[in-house]
BAGU-908558 format. One record per residue: residue number from 1; residue in one letter; y, z, x of N, C-alpha, C in turn. Coordinates in Angstrom, 2 decimals. Each point is the difference from the previous one (the first is absolute). Layout:
N
[NUM,'A',[Y,Z,X],[Y,Z,X],[Y,Z,X]]
...
//
This chain:
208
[1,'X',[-106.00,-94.41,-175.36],[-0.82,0.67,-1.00],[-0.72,-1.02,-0.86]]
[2,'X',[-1.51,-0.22,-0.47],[-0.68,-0.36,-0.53],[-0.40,0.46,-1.15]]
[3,'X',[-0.05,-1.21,-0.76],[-0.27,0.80,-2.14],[-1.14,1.23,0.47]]
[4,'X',[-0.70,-0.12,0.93],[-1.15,0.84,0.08],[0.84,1.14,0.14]]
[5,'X',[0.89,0.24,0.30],[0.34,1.01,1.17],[1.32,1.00,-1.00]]
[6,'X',[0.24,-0.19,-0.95],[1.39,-0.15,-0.78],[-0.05,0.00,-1.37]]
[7,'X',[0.03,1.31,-0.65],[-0.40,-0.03,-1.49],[1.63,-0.25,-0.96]]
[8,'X',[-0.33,-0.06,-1.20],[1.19,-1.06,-1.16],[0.98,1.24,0.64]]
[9,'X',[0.06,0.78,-0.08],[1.24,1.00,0.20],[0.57,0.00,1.35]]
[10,'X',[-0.62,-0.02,0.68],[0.89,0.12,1.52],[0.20,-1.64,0.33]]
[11,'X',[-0.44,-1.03,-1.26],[-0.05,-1.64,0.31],[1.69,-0.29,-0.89]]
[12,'X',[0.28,0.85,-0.85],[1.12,0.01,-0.86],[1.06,0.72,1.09]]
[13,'X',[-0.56,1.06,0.30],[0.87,0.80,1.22],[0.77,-0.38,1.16]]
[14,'X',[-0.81,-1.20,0.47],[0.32,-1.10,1.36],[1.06,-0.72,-1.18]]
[15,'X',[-0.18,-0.48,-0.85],[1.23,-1.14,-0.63],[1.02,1.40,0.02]]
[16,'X',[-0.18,0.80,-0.98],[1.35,0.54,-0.11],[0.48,0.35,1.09]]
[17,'X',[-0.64,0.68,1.04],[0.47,0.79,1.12],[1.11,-1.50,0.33]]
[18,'X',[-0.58,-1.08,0.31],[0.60,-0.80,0.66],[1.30,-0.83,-0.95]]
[19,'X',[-0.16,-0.17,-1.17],[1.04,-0.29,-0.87],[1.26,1.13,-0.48]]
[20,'X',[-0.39,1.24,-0.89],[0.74,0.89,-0.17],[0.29,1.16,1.28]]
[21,'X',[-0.85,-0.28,0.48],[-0.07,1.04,1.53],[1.33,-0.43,0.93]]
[22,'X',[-0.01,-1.21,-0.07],[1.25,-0.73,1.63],[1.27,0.36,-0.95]]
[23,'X',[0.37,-0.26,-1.48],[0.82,0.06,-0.68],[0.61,1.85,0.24]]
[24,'X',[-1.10,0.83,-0.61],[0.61,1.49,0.25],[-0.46,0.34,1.65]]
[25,'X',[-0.25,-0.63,0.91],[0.64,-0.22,1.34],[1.01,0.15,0.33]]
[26,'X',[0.84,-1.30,-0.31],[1.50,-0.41,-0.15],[0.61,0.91,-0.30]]
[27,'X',[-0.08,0.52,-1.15],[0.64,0.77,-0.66],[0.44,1.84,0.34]]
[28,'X',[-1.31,0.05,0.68],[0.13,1.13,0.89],[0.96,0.08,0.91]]
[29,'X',[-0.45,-1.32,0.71],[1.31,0.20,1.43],[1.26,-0.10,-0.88]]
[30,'X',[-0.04,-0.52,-0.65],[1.91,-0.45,-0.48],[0.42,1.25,-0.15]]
[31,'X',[-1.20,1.12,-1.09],[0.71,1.08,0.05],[0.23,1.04,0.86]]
[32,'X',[-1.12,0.04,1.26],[0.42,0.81,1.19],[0.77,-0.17,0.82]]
[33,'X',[0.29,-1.52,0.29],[0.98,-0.27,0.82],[1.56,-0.18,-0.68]]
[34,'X',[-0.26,0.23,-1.28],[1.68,-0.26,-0.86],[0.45,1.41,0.04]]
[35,'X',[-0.87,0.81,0.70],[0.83,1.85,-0.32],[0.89,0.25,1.03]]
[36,'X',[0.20,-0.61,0.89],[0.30,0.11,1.08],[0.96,-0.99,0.67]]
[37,'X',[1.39,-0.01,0.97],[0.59,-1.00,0.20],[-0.84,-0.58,1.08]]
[38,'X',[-0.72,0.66,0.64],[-0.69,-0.90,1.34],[-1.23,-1.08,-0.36]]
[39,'X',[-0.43,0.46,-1.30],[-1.21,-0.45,-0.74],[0.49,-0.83,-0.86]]
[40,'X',[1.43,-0.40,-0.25],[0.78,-0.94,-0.86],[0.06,-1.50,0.86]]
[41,'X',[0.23,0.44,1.70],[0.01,-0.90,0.75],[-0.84,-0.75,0.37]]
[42,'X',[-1.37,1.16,-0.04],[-1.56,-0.57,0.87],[-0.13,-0.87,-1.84]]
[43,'X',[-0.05,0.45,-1.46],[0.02,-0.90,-0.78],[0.63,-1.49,0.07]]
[44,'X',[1.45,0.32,0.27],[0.46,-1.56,-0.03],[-0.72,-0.85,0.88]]
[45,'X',[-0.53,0.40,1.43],[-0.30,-0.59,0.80],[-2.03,-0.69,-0.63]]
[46,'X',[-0.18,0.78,-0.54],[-1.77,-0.24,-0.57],[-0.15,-0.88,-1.11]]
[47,'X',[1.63,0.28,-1.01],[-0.67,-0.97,-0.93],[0.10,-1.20,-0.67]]
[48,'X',[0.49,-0.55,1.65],[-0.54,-1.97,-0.59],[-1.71,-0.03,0.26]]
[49,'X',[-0.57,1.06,0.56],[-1.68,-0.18,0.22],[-0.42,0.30,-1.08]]
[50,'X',[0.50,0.69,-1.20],[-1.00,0.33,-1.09],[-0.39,-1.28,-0.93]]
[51,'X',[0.78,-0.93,0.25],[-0.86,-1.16,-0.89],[-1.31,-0.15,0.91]]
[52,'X',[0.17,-0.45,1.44],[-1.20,-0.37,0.73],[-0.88,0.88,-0.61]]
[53,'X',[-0.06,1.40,0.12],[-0.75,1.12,-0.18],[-0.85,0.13,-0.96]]
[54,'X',[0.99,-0.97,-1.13],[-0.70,0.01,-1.50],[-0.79,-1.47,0.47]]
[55,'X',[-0.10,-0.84,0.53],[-0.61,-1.26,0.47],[-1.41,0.28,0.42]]
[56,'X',[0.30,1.31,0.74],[-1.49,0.17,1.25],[-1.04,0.93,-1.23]]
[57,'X',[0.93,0.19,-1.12],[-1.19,0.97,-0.76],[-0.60,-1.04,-0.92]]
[58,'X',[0.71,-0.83,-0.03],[-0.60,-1.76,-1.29],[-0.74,-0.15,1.22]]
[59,'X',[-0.16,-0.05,1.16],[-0.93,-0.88,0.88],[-1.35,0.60,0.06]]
[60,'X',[0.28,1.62,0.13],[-1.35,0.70,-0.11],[-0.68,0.27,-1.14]]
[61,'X',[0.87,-0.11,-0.76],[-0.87,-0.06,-1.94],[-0.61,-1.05,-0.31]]
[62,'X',[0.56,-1.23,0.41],[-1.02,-1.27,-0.46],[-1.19,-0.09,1.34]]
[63,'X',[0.31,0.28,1.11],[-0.80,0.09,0.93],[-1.21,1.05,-0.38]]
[64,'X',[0.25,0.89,-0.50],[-1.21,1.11,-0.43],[-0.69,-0.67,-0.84]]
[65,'X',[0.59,-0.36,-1.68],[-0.38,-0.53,-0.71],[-0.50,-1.40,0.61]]
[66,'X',[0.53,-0.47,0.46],[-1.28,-1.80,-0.05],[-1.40,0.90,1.39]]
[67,'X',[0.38,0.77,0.75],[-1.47,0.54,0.77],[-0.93,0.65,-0.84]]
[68,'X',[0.11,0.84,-0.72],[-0.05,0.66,-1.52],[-1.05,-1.48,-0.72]]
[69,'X',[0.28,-0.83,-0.38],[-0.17,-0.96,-0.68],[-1.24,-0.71,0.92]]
[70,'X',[0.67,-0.58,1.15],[-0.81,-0.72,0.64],[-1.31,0.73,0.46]]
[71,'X',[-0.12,1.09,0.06],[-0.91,0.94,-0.09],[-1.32,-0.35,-0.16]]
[72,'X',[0.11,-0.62,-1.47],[-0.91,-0.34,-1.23],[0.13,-1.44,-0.85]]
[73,'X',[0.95,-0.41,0.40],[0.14,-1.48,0.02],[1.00,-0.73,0.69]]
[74,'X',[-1.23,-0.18,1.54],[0.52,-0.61,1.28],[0.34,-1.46,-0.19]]
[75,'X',[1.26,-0.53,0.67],[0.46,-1.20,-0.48],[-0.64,-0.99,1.90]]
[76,'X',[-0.55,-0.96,-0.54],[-1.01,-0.75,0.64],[1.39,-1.11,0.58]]
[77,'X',[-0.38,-0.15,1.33],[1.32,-0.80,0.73],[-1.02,-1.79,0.90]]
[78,'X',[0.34,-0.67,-0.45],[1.06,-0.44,-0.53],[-0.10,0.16,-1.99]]
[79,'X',[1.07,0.02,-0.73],[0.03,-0.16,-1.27],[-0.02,-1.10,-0.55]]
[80,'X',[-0.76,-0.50,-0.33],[-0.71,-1.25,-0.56],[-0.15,-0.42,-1.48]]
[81,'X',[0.77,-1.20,-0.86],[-0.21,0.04,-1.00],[1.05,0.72,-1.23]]
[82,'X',[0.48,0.90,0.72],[0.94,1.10,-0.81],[1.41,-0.69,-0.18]]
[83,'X',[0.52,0.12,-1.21],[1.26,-0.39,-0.68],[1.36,0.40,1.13]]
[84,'X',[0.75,-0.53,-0.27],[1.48,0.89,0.96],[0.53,0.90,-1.03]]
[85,'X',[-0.48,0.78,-0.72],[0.60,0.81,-1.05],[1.70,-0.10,0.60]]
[86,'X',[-0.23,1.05,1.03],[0.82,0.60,0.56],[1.55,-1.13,0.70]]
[87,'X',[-0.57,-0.73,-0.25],[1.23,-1.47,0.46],[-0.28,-0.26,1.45]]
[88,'X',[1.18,-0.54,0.39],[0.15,-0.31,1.66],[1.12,1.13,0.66]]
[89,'X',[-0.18,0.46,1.10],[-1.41,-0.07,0.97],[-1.20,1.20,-1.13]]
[90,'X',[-1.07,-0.15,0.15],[-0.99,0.66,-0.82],[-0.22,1.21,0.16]]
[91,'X',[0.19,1.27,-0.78],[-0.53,1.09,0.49],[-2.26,-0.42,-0.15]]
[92,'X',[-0.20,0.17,0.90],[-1.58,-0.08,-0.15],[-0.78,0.66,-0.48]]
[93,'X',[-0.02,1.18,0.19],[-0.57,1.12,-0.68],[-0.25,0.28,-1.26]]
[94,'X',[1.78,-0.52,-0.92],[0.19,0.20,-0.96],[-1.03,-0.61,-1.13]]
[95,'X',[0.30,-1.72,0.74],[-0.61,-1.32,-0.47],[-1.20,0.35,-0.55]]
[96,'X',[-0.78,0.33,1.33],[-1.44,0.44,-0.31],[-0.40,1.02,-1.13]]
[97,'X',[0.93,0.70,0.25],[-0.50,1.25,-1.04],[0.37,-0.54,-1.45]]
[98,'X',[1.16,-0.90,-0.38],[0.58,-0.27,-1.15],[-0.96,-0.81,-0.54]]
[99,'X',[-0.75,-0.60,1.22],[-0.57,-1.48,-1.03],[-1.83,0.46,-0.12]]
[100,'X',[-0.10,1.10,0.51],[-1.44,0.92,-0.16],[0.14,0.67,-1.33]]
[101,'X',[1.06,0.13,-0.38],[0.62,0.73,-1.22],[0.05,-0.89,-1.21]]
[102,'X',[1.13,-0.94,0.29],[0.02,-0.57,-1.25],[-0.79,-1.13,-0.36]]
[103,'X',[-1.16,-0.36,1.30],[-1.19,-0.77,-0.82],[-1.27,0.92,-0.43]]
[104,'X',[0.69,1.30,-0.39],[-1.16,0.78,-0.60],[0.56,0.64,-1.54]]
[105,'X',[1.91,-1.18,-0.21],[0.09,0.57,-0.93],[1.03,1.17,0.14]]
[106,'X',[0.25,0.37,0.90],[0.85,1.50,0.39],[1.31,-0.66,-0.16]]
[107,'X',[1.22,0.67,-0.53],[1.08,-0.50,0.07],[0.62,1.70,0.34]]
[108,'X',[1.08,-0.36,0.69],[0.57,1.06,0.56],[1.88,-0.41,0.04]]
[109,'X',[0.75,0.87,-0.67],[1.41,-0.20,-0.73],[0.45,-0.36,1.66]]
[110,'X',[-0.46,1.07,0.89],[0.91,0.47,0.85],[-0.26,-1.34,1.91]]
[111,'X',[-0.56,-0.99,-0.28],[-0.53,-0.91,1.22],[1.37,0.18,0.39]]
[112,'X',[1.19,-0.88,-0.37],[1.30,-0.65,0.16],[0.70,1.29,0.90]]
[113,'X',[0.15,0.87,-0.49],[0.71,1.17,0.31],[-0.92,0.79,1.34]]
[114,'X',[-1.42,-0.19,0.07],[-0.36,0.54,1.02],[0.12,-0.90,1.29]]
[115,'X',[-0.31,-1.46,-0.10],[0.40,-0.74,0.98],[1.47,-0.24,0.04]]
[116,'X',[1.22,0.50,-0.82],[1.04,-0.06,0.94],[0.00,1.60,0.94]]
[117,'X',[-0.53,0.97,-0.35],[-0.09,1.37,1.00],[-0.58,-0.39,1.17]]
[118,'X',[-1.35,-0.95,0.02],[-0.55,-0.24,1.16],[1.33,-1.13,0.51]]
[119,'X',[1.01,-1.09,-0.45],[0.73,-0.37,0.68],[1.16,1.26,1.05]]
[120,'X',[0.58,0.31,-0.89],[0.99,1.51,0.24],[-0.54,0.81,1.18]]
[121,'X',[-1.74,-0.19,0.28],[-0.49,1.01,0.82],[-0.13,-0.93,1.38]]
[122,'X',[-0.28,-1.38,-0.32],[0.34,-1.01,1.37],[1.25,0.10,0.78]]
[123,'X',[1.07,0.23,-1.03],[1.44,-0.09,0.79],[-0.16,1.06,0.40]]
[124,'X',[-0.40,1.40,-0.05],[0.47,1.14,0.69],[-1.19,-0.16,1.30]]
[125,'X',[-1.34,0.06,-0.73],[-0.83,-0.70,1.61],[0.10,-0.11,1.01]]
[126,'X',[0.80,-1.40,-0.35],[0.03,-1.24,0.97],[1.57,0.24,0.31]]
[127,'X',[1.18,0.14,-0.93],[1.31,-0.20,0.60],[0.77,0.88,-0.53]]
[128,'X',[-0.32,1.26,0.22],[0.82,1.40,-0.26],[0.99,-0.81,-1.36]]
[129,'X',[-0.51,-0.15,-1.38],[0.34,-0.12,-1.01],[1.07,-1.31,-0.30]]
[130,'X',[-0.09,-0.30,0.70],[0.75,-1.29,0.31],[-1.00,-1.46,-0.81]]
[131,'X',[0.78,-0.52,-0.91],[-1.01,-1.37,-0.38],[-0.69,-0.94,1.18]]
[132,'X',[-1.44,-0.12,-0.61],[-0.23,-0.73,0.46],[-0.14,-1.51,-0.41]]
[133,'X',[-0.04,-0.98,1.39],[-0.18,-1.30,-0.95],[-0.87,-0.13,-0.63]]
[134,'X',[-0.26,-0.88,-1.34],[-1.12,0.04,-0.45],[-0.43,0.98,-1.21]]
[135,'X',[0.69,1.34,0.36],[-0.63,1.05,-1.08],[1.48,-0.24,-0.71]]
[136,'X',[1.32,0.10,0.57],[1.12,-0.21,-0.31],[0.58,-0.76,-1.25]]
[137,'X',[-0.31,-0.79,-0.35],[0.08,-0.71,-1.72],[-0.95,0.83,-1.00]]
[138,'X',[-1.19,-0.05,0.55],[-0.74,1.40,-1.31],[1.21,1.27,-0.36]]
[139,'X',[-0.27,0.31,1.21],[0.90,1.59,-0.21],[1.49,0.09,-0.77]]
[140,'X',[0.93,-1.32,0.40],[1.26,-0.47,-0.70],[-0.55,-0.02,-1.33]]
[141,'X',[-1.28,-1.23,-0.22],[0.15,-0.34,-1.24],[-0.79,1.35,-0.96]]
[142,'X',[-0.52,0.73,0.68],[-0.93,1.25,-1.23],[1.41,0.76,0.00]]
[143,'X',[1.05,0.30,1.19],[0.80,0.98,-0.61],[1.00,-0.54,-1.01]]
[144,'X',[0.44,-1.31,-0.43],[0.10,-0.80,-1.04],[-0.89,0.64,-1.23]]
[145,'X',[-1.23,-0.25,-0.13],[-0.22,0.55,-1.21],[-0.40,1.41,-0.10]]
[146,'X',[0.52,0.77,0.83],[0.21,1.35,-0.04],[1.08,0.02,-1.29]]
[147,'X',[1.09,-0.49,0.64],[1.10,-0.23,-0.67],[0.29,-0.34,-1.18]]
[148,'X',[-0.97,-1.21,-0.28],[0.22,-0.12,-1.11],[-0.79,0.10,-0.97]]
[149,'X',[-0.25,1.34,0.33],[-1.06,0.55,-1.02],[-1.92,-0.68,-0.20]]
[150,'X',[-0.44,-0.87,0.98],[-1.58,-0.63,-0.27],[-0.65,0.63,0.72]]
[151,'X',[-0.09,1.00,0.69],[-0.81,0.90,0.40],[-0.16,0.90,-0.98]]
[152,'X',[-1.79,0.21,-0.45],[-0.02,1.43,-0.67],[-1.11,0.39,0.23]]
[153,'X',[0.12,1.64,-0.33],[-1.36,0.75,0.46],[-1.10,-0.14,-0.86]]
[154,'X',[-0.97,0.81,0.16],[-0.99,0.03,-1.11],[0.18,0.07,-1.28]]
[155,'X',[1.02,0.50,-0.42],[-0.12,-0.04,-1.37],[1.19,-1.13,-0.76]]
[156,'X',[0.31,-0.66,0.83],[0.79,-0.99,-0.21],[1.70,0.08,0.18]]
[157,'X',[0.12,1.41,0.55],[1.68,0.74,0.35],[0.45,-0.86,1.50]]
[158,'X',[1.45,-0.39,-0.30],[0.16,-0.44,0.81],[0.26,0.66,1.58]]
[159,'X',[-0.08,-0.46,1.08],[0.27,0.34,1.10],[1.31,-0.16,0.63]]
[160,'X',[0.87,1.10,0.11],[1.34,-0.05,0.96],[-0.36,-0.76,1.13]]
[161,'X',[1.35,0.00,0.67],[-0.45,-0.81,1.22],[0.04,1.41,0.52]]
[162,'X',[-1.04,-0.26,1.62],[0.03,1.50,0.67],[0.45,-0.64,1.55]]
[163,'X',[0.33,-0.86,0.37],[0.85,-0.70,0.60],[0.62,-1.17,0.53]]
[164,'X',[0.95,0.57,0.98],[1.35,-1.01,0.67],[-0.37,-1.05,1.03]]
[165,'X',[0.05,-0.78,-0.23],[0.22,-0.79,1.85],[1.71,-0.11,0.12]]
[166,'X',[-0.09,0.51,0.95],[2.07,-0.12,1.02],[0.24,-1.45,0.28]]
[167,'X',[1.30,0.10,0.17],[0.20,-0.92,0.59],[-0.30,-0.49,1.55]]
[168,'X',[-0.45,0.67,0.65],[-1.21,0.41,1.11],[-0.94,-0.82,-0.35]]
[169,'X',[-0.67,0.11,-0.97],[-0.95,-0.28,-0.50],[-0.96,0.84,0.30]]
[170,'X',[0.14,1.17,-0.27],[-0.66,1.04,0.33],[-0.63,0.64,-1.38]]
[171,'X',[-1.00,0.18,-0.04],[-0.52,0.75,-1.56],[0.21,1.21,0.25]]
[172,'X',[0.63,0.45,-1.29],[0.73,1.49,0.12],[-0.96,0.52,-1.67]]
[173,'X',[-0.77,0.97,0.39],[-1.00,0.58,-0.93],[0.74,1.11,-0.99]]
[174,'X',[0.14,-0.24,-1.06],[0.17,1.48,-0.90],[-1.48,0.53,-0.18]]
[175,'X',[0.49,1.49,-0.25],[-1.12,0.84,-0.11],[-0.83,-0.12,-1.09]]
[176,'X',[0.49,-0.83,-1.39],[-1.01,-0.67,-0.86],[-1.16,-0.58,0.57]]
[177,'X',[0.13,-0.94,1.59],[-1.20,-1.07,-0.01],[-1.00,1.16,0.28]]
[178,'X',[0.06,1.33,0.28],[-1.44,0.72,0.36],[-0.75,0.72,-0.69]]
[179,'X',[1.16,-0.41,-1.43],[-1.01,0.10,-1.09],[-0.68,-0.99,-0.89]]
[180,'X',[0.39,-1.01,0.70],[-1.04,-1.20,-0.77],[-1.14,-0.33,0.98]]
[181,'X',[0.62,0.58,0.88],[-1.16,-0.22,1.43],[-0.96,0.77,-0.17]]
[182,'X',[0.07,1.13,-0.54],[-0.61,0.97,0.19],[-1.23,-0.17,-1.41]]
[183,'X',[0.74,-0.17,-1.28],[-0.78,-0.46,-1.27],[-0.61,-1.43,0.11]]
[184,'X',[0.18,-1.12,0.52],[-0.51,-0.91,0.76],[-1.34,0.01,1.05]]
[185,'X',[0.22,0.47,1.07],[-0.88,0.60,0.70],[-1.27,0.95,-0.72]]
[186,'X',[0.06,0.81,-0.59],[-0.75,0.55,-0.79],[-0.91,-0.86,-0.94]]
[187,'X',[0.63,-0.55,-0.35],[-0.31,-1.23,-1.03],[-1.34,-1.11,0.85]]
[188,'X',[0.86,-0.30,0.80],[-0.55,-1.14,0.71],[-1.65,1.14,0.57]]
[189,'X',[0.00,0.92,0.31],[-1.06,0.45,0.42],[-1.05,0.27,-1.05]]
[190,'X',[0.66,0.49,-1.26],[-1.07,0.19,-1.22],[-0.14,-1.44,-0.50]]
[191,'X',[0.77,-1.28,0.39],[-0.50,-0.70,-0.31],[-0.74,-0.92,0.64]]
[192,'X',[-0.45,0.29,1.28],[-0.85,-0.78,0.90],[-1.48,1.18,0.26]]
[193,'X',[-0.01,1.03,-0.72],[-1.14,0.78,-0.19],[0.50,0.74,1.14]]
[194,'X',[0.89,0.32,0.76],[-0.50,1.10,1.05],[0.35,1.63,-0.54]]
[195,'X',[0.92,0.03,-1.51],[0.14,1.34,-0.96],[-0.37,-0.39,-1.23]]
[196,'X',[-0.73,0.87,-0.76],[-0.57,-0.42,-1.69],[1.33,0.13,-0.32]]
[197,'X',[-0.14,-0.40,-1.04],[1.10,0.29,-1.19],[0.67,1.48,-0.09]]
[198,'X',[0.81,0.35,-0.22],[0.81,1.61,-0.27],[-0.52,0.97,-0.74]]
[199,'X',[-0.36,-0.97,-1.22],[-0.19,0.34,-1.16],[-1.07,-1.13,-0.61]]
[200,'X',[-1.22,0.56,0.54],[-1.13,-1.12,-0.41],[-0.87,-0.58,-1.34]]
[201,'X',[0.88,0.97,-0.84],[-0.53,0.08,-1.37],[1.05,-1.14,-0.39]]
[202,'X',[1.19,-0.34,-0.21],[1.31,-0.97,-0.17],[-0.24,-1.06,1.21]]
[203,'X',[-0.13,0.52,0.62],[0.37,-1.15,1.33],[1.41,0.10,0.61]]
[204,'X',[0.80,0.63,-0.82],[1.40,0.16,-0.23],[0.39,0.40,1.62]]
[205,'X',[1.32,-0.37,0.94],[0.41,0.45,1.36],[0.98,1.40,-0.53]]
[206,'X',[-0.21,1.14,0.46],[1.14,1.12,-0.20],[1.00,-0.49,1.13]]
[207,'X',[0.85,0.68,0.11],[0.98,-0.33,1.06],[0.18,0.45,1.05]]
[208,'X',[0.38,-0.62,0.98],[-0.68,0.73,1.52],[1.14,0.43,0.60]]
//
């Protein structure tokens, strides 16, 4: 789907469907299959997949959103010139868009927190949620300051952590991250012009 093609409401609709949507998903089956002893069994057996499950819906939300984006500001390959905002290995996309931004002056609370989602969305990608090398010290070290309180949202409130890595080393998602994903995402689109403002008289974001 193309900005042409996709007005602010059914563009808010694709995030939630895909953030709060996979969540009361879940939640459905647990309760149809918990009424029942045969549906207790087909449960035990389904739900080590619901983390993946919650993985494949982070993959298609930032995937909408950066097509969404790139839309209207296509990122030119090779990337040339542009900062490593994003550290090593580089998200590219990001780079470009961050440093189109903040040499015009744009500052945006939320960079840090959206490039660790685009990390979180590599491991499920690329290795069914499993760290990868490389993205693997970001993701340790942001869920560190999950923890200890240096993550905060817009208005300066701090951010819980919304998740685990196992001893697997497997990222295990609470149902918090799909709401920062979700107010994030939103964000990131009114703030790269592809949605005006909410509330265009304030500028102010309502909550999504």
């Amino acid at each position: 789907m193309s900005r042409r093609s996709i007005d602010t409401t059914s563009r808010l609709g694709v995030v939630r469907m895909l953030t709060r949507g996979i969540l009361e998903c879940i939640e459905r089956e647990k309760t149809i299959l918990g009424s029942s002893e045969e549906g207790l069994k087909r449960l035990e057996k389904i739900s080590p997949h619901f983390n993946k499950l919650k993985g494949t819906a982070i993959v298609g939300c930032i995937s909408f959103v950066e097509s969404e984006v790139s839309d209207i500001k296509p990122v030119p390959y090779p990337v040339k010139s542009v900062p490593k905002y994003s550290g090593h290995p580089r998200i590219r996309n990001l780079d470009f868009w961050r440093h189109q931004f903040d040499r015009n002056g744009t500052r945006w609370y939320g960079w840090d927190e959206f490039v660790n989602f685009y990390r979180i969305r590599h491991c499920f990608a690329h290795n069914k949620g499993i760290l990868l090398k490389g993205h693997d010290q970001h993701l340790i070290d942001f869920r560190e300051k999950l923890e200890k309180g240096l993550v905060k949202d817009r208005y300066g409130r701090q951010v819980d952590p919304y998740y685990n890595i196992s001893s697997q080393n497997e990222i295990i998602l609470e149902n918090d991250a799909f709401n920062r994903l979700r107010i994030l995402c939103m964000e990131f689109l009114i703030l790269t012009g592809v949605e005006p403002p909410v509330t265009p008289n304030t500028g102010e974001v309502i909550s999504f």
